[in-house]
N, C-alpha and C positions, 0 to 999 in steps of 0.2 A: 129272743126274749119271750119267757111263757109266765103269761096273766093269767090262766087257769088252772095248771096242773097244780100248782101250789094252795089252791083254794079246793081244791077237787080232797087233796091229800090233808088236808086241816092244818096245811105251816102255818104256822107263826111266829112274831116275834115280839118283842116289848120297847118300843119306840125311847129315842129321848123324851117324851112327852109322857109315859107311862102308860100307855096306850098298846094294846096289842093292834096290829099292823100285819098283812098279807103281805109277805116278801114278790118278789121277782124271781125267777132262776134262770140263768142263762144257762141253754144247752149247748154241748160241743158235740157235734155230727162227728163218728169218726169215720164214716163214708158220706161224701156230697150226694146232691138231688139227683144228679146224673148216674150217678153207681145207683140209688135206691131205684130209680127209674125203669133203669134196665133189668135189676132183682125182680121188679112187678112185671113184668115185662114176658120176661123169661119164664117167671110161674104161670104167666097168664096163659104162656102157650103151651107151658108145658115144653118147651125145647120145640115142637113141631111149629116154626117159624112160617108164615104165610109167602111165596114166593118173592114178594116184593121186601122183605126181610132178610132173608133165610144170607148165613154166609157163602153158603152155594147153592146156586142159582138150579142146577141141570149139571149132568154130568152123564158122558157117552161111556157106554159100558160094553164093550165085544163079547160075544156069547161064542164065537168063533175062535179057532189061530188065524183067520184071513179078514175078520172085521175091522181089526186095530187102524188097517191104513183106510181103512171108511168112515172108521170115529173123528181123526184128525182132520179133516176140512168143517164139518159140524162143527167140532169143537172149536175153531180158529174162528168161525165165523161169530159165534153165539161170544167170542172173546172181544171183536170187534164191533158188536153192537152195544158192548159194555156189560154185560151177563156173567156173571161170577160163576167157575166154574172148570172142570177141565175132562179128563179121560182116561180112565183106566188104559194100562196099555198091553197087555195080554187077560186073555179070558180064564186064566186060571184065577186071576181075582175074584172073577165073577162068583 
């Protein structure tokens, strides 16, 4: 319910009483407080999420052909401490 926007924008209207009278307007969200939240949220970072945010946490990246099997305990571990996150698996990614 908005008590001001309609006073802001000069509505009115003309009562049973003959009276002009400041309506009410009910507004309809077509996105909830939790989607706009995250909309501010998102601009606020700018997408560059702070680690404790961010969807992935760390990710092993092999700069080698022989790194891939030294990314994979890293990785498993940083998965079991609960770290979002995983491994590229050849360095032609890179």
């Amino acid at each position: 319910m908005d008590f001001i926007q309609p006073a802001r924008l000069g509505l009115t209207y003309v009562g049973e009483d003959g009276q002009e009278h400041t309506p009410v307007v009910l507004h309809r969200a077509v996105t909830g407080a939790t989607e706009r939240f995250l909309g501010v949220v998102i601009e606020h970072f700018s997408g560059a999420f702070p680690v404790w945010l961010a969807p992935v946490q760390a990710v092993m990246v092999p700069i080698a052909d022989r790194h891939p099997a030294l990314c994979s305990p890293g990785s498993r571990k940083a998965q079991e401490r609960g770290h979002a996150g995983g491994r590229w698996t050849t360095a032609r990614n890179a």
